[in-house]
C-alpha positions in Angstrom: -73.5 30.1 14.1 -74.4 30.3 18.1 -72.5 28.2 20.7 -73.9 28.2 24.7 -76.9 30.3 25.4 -78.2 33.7 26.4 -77.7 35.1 30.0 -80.3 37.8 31.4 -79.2 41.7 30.8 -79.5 44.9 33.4 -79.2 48.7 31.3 -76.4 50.7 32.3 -73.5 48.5 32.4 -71.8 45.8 30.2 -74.1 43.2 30.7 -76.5 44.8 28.5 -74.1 44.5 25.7 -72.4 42.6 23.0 -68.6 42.3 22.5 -67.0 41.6 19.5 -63.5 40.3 19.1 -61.7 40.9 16.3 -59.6 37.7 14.8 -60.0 37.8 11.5 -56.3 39.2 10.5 -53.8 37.1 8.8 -50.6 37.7 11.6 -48.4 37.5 9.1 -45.6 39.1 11.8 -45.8 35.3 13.3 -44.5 33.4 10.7 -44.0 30.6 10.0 -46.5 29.2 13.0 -49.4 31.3 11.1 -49.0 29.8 7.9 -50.9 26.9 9.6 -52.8 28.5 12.5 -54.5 31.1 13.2 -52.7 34.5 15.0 -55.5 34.3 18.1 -54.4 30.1 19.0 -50.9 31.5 19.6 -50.5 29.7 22.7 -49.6 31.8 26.0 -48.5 29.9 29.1 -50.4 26.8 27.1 -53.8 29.2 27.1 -54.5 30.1 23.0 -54.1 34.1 23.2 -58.1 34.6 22.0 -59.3 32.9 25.2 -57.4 35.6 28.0 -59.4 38.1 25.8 -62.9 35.6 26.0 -62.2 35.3 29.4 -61.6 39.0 30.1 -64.9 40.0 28.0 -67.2 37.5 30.0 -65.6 38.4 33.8 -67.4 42.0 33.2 -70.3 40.5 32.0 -71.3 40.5 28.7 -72.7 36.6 27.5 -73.1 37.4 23.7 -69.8 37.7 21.8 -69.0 37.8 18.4 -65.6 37.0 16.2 -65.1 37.4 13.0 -63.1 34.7 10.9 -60.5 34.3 8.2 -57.5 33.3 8.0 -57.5 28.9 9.2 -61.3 30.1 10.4 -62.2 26.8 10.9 -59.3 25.7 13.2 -60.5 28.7 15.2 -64.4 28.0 14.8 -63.8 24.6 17.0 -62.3 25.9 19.6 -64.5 28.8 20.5 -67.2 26.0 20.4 -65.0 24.6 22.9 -64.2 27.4 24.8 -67.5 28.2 25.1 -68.5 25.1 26.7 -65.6 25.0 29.4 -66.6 28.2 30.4 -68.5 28.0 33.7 -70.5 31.3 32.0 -71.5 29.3 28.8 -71.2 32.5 26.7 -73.0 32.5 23.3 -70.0 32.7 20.6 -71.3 33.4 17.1 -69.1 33.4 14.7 -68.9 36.1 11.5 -67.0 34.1 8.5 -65.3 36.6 6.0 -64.1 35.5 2.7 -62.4 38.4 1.8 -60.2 39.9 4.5 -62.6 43.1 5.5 -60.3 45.3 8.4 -62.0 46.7 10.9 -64.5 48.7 9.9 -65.9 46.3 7.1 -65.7 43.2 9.6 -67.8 45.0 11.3 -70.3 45.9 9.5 -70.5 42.0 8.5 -71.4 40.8 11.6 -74.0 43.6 12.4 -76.8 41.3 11.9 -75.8 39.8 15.5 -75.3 42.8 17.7 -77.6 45.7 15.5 -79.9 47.6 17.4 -77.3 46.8 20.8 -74.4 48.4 22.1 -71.2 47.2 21.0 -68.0 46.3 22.9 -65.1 45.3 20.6 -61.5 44.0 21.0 -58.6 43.4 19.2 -58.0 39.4 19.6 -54.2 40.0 19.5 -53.8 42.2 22.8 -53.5 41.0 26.7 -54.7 43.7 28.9 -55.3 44.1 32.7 -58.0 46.7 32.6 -61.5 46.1 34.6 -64.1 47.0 31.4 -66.4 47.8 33.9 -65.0 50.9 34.7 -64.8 52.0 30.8 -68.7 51.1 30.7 -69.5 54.1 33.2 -67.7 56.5 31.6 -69.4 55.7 28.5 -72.8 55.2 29.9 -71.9 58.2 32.2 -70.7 60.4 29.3 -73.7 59.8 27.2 -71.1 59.3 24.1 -71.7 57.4 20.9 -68.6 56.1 21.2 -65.9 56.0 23.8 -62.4 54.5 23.5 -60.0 53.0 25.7 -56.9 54.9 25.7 -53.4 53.7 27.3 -51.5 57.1 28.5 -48.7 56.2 26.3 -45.6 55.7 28.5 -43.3 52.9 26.7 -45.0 53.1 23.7 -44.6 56.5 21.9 -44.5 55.3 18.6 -48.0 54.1 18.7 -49.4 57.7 20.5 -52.4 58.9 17.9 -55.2 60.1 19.7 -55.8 63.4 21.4 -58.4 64.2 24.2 -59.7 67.4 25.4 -60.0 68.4 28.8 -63.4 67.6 28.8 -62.7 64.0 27.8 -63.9 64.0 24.5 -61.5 62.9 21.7 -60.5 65.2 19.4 -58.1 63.6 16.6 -56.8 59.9 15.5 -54.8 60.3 13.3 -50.8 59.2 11.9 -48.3 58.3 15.4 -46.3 61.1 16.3 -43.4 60.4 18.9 -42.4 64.2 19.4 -46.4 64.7 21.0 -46.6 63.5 24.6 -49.7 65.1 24.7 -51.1 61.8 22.5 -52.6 59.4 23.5 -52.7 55.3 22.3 -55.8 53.7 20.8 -55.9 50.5 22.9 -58.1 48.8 20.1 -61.1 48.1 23.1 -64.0 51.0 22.6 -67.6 50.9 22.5 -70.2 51.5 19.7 -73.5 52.9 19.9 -75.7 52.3 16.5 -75.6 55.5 15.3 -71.3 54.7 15.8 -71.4 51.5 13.5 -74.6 52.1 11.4 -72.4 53.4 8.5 -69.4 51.0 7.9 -69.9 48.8 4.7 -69.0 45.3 4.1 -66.1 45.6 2.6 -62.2 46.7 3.2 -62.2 49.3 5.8 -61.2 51.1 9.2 -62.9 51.5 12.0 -61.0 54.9 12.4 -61.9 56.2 9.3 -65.4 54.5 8.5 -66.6 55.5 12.3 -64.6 57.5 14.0 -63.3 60.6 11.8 -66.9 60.8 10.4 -68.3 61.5 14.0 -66.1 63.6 15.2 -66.2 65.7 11.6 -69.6 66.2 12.7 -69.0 67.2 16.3 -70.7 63.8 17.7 -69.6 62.9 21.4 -66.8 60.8 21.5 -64.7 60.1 24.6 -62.0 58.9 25.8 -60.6 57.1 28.7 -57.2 57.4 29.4 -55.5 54.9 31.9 -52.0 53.6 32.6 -52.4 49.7 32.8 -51.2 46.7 31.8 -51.4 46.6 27.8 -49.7 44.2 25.2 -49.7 43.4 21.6 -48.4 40.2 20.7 -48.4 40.5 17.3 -44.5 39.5 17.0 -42.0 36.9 18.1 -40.1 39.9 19.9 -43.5 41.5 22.0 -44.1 37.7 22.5 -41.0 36.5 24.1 -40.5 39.9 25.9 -44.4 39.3 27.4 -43.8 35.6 28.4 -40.8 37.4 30.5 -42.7 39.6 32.5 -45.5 37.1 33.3 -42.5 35.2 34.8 -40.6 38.1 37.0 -44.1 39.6 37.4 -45.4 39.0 41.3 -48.0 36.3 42.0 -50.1 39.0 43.3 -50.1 41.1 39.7 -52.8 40.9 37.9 -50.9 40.3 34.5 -49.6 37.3 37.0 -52.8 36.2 38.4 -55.0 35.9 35.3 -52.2 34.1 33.5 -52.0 31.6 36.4 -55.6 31.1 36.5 -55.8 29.8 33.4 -52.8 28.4 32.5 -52.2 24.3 33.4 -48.4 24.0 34.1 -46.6 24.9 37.1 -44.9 28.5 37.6 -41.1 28.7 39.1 -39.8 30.9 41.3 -36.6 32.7 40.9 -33.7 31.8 43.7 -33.2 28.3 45.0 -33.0 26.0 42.3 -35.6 22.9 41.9 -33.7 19.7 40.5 -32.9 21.1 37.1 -34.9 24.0 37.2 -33.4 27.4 38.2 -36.6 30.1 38.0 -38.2 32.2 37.3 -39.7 29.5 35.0 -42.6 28.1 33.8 -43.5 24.2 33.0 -46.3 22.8 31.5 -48.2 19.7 31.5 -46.3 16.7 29.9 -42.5 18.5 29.6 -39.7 15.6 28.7 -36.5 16.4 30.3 -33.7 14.5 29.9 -31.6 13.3 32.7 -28.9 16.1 32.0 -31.0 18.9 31.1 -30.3 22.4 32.4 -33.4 24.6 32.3 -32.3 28.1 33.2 -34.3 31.6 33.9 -36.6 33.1 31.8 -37.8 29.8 30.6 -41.2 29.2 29.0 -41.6 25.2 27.9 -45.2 24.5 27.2 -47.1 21.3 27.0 -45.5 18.3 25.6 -41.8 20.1 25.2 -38.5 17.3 25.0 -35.4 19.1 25.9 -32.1 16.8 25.3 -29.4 16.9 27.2 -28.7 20.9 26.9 -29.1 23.7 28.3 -32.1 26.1 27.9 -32.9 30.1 29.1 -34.5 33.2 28.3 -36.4 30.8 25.5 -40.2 30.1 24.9 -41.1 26.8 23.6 -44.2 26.4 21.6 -46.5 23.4 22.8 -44.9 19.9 21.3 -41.6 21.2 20.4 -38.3 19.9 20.9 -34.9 21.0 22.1 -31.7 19.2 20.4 -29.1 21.9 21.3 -27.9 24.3 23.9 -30.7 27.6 23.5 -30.8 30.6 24.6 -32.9 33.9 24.2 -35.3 32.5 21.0 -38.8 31.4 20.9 -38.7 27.6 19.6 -41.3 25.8 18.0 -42.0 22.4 16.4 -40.4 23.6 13.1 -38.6 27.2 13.2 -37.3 28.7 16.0 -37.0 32.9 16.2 -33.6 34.2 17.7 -34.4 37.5 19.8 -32.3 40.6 19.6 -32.0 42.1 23.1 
């Protein structure tokens, strides 16, 4: 299934490519709002999470993407169609429906029929990241790899550190975390495939890691690795999500965490210092909020489209699109029927 239409190619850089986005994954972390939606239409700043990483895949060029569908995959299905159409770009969205959940290797291998014969950009739906792929398409073309991954250098995150690269750049081990090695590095979940990378994943429940990666660097295949500090985030829990929405907010207009954020997002951005009326910033407001006449809404707040906040005080709390606020709240992420208390 194809939304928009095909855009012209040049070799050598990302326009000659397709991109796949990973989506398929149940996000159980984000319960209970994914026991009715789909992890990737986790709204950020009112923007569904998928479309920063749309948006991000077609700004370096690429017009063919592919995503692969599961869990709610219809919900998801109408509003790439969409998404596709608002874009000025008009990428071509087709979409790869599992009906058994597949990982990444085997999800895949599914959708090959799209992209086979092509390199293949691919990226975890779940992640924001400031990176300019443009850059990680000349050291792959450059390299003359088979498969070359973006690599975050690690600082903040040791837990996740996995990877190891050589001097020369190539990778030389994925493998299990290991906080004690600062020599590690962590897989981003944004690399490139060449066929000869993805020709031998199956159909069926897999990694990536082992089903591609292990098997070419058992047999000495190039394999690189590009290892930047930059602006990376998983949002696959209430905690990485609140904790996000709070450095978007304290983040300078100039970022670029800050900028593509605002230049997608519909409500109106805060800043901290003097207070506006009932709003004290850093805080963001979106299209349609309800405050009542005695509302307090404090730093750190997030209230997305269509939020009511009673008479109370709100800060340090991100409200999911249509929800309401009937008490005094602070530090929690709030939606139409649950709300998360975060542990600072």
């Amino acid at each position: 299934m194809g939304f928009g239409r095909t855009a012209p190619s040049s070799p050598q850089d990302l326009s000659s490519c397709v991109a796949m986005i990973l989506a398929a994954g149940l996000g159980t972390r984000l319960a209970p709002f994914t026991d009715q939606c789909p992890k990737p239409l986790l709204p950020v700043f009112d923007v569904p999470l998928i479309e920063y990483g749309v948006r991000r895949v077609v700004a370096a060029g690429i017009r063919r993407i592919v995503v692969n569908t599961f869990h709610h995959g219809g919900l998801l299905a109408r509003f790439l169609e969409d998404l596709s159409l608002r874009l000025p770009e008009r990428p071509e969205i087709h979409l790869s429906r599992e009906t058994v959940l597949l990982g990444t290797g085997g999800g895949i291998a599914l959708a090959r029929p799209h992209f086979d014969g092509e390199t293949l950009l691919v990226v975890n739906s779940d992640l924001f990241f400031d990176f300019d792929l443009a850059q990680l398409a000349r050291r792959h073309f450059d390299s003359g790899a088979v498969a070359t991954a973006l690599l975050h250098e690690g600082t903040g995150f040791d837990r996740l550190r996995s990877t190891l690269v050589g001097e020369d750049g190539r990778i030389t081990w994925i493998g299990p975390s290991r906080a004690d090695d600062p020599a590690r590095r962590v897989f981003a979940g944004i690399y490139l495939l060449e066929p000869d990378a993805y020709a031998p994943l199956r159909a069926e429940p897999s990694s990536v890691i082992s089903g591609a990666f292990h098997p070419l660097l058992e047999g000495g295949r190039p394999v690189v690795g590009l290892v930047e500090d930059f602006c990376w985030r998983d949002l696959g829990t209430w905690e990485s999500y609140w904790r996000f929405c709070g450095e978007v907010l304290v983040a300078s207009a100039a970022s670029g965490i800050r900028r593509q954020v605002a230049a997608c997002s519909p409500g109106q951005f805060f800043p901290g210092g003097i207070p506006e009326g009932a709003i004290s910033g850093p805080a963001y407001v979106g299209p349609g909020v309800n405050l009542a006449q005695a509302a307090q809404v404090g730093p750190g707040s997030v209230l997305q489209s269509g939020t009511v906040v009673g008479p109370h005080q709100v800060s340090q709390v991100v409200v999911l699109p249509g929800s309401s606020v009937g008490a005094d709240l602070s530090q929690a992420v709030l939606g139409p029927d649950f709300q998360v208390s975060i542990t600072i």
